[in-house]
C-alpha positions, 0 to 999 in steps of 0.5 A: 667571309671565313678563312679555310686556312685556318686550322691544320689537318689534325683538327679533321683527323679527329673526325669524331670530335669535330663540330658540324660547324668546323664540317661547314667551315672546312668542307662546306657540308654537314658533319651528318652529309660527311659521314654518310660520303664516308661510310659509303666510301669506306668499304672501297678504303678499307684494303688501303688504310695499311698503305699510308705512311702512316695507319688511317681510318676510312673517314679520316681518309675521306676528310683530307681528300675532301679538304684538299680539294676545298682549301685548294692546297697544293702539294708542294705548300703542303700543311699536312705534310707536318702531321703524318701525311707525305706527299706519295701518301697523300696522292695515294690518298686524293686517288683512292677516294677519286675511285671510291667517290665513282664507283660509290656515287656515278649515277649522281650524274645522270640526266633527269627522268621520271618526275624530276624531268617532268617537273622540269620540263613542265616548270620552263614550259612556262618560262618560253623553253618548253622541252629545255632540258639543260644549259651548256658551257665550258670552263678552264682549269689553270694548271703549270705547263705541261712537261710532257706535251705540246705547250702550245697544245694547252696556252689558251686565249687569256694566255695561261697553261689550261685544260677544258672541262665542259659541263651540262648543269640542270635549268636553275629552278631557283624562281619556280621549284627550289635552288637546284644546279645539277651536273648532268653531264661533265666531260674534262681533257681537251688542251685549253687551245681547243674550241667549244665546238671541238670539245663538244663534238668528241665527247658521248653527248654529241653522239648520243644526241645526234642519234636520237637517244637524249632528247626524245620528247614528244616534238615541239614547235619553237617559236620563229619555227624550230622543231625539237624533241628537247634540247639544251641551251648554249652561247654563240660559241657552239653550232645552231641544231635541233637539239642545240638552242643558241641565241640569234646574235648580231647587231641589228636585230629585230624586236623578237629576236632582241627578246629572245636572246635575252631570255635565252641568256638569263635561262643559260646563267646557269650553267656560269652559276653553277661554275661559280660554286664548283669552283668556288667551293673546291677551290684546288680548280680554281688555282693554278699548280702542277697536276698529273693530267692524266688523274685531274678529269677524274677528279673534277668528277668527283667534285662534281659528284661532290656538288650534285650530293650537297645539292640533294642534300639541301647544303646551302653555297656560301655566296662569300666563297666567289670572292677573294682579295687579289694582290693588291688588297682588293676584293673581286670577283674570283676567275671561272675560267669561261670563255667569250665565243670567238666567233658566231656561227649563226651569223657566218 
């Protein structure tokens, strides 16, 4: 696997002599996919660049944002300190390309439409979930305890300080159609205390899907006679609902039901996968340090605005990137920060 501590910022402060493999080393996209991000961006940069301790180009800006996130380098163990980037210079600099990366590209997070939801709704049709519009799961980012809140609020089940992000990704089509594992939907805040089912029950999603306004595809009988007009898959952690297909459970199950859950979960892997390369890819959401709680749900966003622009691009995940070597010299399998259900509500 190759390292991304290798290399200093100031070999991507000259954005314009570096190679488009030192592009994929570093940031894991293309020299081309990084400029287009850049340029785009630029127009929102171009007030700030006299701000930073030091005077800085659009795409250089870009280029730490981007490899901070990915090197999962905190600002206390900062390398770039070293090259004209100080610490209030540098949140200055994480912040700005945040805003820039939504305003620029928020309809990157969008649930499909058009051909796209055909596609897809057609592709799994044939899998055993017609009208299947997503899989849904949450994940927790480590972060130290909080100075100016509750701690108890943020000590989750593994008993580390955490905060929630849930995320609504794309069916993997990778067997039918092509690899693809879009966010659809991302919402971050919530202590790491806190339970799937009240993660889901405060953000848009749960309103706009028990209004109606989501899922309105022509009704659908499921099988053992469910009646949706789309739904999303999820684990035994959320509540059973017309737009909400989670597995049976239990222990003395019948044949069908047996088959069921095991279909239901492979299709919901995705959801983990797609975990696997958020996190995997933009390591700074992999570790635990300090962070400013208030900025961080942004961030993940942007990230994910990041993973659905590489997805659409065709940039391929480096598999290698869901490994490291723990303390002991041994190689393993890096924490996603997914929660087991506590309980099964379809058995209560």
């Amino acid at each position: 696997m190759k390292s991304r501590t290798g290399g200093t910022w100031e070999d991507l402060r000259q954005c314009d002599d570096a190679t488009d493999d030192y592009f994929r080393d570093k940031l894991g996209m293309s020299s081309r996919v990084f400029r287009e991000i850049a340029g785009a961006c630029a127009p929102h940069l171009q007030r700030r660049v006299t701000f930073y301790r030091e005077p800085l180009q659009p795409d250089q800006i870009v280029a730490y944002a981007l490899y901070r996130w990915a090197l999962g380098e905190t600002y206390e163990n900062n390398t770039c300190n070293k090259n004209g980037i100080g610490r209030a210079s540098g949140l200055v600099v994480v912040r700005d390309v945040t805003v820039a990366l939504l305003r620029v590209y928020g309809e990157k997070i969008v649930w499909p439409t058009g051909v796209r939801k055909l596609v897809v709704l057609r592709a799994f049709a044939d899998k055993g979930f017609p009208n299947r519009h997503g899989c849904i799961d949450c994940t927790h980012i480590y972060v130290d305890k909080p100075p100016n809140a509750p701690s108890e609020n943020y000590y989750n089940w593994k008993r580390y300080f955490s905060t929630i992000v849930q995320v609504v990704v794309d069916p993997d089509l990778r067997v039918v159609v092509d690899p693809d594992l879009r966010v659809l939907d991302v919402h971050m805040g919530y202590p790491g205390s806190c339970h799937d089912i009240r993660v889901l029950q405060l953000p848009s999603l749960w309103q706009h899907a028990e209004s109606g306004s989501l899922f309105r595809g022509p009704p659908m009988t499921l099988p053992f006679g469910v009646r949706t007009n789309g739904y999303i898959l999820a684990d035994n952690g959320y509540p059973p609902s017309e737009w909400m297909v989670v597995p049976y459970g239990g222990i003395n199950q019948d044949v069908d039901e047996e088959w069921f859950d095991n279909k239901q979960k492979v299709a919901r892997g995705a959801v983990e996968r797609a975990f696997g390369r958020l996190k995997g890819m933009w390591r700074l959401f992999l570790r635990t340090h300090k962070t400013n709680l208030d900025t961080l749900p942004q961030q993940f966003t942007a990230v994910c605005i990041l993973h659905n622009i590489l997805t659409d691009a065709g940039i391929p995940f480096d598999e290698n990137l869901l490994w490291e070597v723990d303390a002991n010299s041994v190689r393993r399998l890096v924490d996603l920060g997914i929660e087991e259900p506590l309980f099964d509500y379809v058995n209560k």
